[in-house]
C-alpha positions in Angstrom: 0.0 0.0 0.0 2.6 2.3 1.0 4.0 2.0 -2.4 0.4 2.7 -4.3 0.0 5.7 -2.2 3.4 7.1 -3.6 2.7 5.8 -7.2 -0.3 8.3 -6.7 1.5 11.3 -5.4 4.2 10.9 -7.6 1.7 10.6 -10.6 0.1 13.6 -9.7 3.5 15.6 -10.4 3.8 13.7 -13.4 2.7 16.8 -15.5 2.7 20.0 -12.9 4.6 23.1 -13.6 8.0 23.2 -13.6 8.0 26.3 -11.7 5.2 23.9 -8.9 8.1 21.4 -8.7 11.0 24.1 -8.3 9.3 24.7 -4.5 9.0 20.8 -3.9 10.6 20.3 -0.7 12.2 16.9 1.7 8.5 15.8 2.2 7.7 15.3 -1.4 10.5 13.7 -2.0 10.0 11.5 1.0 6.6 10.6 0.2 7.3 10.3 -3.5 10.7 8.1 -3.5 9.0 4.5 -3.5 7.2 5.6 -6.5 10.5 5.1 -9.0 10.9 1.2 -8.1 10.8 -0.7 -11.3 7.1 -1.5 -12.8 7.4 -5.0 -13.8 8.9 -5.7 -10.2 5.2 -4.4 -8.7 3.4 -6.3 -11.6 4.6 -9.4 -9.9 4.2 -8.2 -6.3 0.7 -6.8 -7.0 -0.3 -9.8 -9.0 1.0 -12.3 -5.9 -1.3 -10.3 -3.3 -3.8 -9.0 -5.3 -6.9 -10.0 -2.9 -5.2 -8.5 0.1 -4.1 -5.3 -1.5 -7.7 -4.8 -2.6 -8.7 -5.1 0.9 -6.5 -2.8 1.9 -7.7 -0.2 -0.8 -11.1 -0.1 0.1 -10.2 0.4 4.0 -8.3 3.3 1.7 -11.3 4.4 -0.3 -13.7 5.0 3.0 -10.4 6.9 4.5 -10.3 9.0 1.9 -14.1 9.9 1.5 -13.8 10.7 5.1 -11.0 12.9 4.5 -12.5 14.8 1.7 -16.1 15.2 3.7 -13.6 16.3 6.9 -11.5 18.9 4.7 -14.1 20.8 3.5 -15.0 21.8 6.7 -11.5 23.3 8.2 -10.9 22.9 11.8 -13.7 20.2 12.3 -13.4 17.8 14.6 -13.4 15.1 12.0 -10.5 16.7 10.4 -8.6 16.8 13.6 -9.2 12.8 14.4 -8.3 12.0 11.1 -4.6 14.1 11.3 -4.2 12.3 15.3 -4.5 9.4 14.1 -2.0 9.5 11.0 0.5 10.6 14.5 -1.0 7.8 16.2 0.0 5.7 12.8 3.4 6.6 12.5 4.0 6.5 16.8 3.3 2.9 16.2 5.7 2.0 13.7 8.6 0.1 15.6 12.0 1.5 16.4 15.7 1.0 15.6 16.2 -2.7 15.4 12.4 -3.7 16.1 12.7 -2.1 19.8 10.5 0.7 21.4 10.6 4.3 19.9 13.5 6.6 21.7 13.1 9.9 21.6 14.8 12.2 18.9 16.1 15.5 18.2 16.7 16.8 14.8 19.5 18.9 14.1 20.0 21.1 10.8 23.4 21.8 9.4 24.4 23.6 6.4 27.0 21.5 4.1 28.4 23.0 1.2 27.4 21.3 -1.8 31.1 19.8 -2.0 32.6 16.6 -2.7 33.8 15.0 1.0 31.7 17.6 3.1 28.9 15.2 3.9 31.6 12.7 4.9 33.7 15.4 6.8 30.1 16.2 8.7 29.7 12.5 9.9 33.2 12.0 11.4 32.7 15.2 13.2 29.7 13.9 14.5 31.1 10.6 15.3 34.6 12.2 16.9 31.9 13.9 19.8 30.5 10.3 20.1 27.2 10.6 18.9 25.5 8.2 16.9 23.3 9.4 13.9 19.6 7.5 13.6 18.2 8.8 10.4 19.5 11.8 8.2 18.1 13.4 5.3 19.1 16.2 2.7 17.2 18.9 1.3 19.0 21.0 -1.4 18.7 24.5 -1.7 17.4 25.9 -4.9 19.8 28.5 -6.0 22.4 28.0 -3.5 25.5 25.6 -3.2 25.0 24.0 -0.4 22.3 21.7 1.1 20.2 21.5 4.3 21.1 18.3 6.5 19.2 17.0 9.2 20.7 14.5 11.6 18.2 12.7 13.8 19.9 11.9 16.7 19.2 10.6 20.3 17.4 13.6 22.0 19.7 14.0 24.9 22.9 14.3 22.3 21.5 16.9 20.0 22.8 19.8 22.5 26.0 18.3 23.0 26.3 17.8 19.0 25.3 21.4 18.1 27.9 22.7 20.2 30.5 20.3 19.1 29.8 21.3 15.2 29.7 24.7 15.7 33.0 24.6 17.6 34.1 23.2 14.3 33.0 25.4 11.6 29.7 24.2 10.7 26.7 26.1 10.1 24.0 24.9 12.3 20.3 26.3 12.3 18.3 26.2 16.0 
């Protein structure tokens, strides 16, 4: 499903303005990545588990009916339940290694758009002994450098922020 939901997205993009894509940010991306696996690969998946799939589509249609019906009244009730319990969704998707959900910190650093830099940015941040969960990169149109958030354990992100700056690096609180 989570792949048919980005083949949807993505499709929708398929013929927008170029000048509509230009302010695409990390969260299209994200949500849109999936959607460039290989076709005939999902043929054969979707083929295997078509029955299931379906169900899951129609548990899909209802959730978006409900979402249309809740959006067109802003601030309603409905509305709200349906955006809690996307964060009640994604709260119950397991943690690093299948154990329970830490708490993380994001922290945004600037990297110029260099060969090494990237590389340069994770051995700082391994040198102050902290460990980097999840990162992800957002280029900036029009400049040379590119926006990188390192999710970290919430209780290093201080420590880390200090520790990059002390070393050159751009870092955005």
């Amino acid at each position: 499903m989570p792949h048919l939901a980005a083949v949807l997205v993505a499709g929708r993009l398929a013929d927008a303005p170029a000048a509509h894509l230009a302010l695409s940010g990390q969260g299209v991306r994200d949500v849109t990545r999936v959607a460039a696996s290989d076709p005939a690969l999902w043929l054969e998946i979707l083929g295997a588990n078509a029955s299931a799939v379906l169900d899951v589509l129609g548990e899909v249609r209802a959730d978006l009916e409900a979402l249309i019906g809740a959006v067109a009244v802003p601030g309603s009730d409905d509305l709200t339940a349906i955006l809690a319990r996307g964060n009640a969704g994604t709260a119950a998707i397991p943690g690093k290694h299948g154990g329970p959900v830490r708490p993380t910190r994001s922290v945004f650093v600037s990297v110029p758009d260099h060969p090494g830099e990237l590389a340069r940015l994770f051995g700082d941040a391994g040198e102050v002994g902290v460990n980097i969960e999840d990162v992800h990169i957002d280029h900036d149109p029009g400049r040379p450098v590119g926006l990188t958030e390192l999710v970290v354990e919430e209780g290093r992100a201080e420590h880390l922020l200090e520790a990059l700056e002390s070393r050159g690096w751009t870092t955005h609180r």
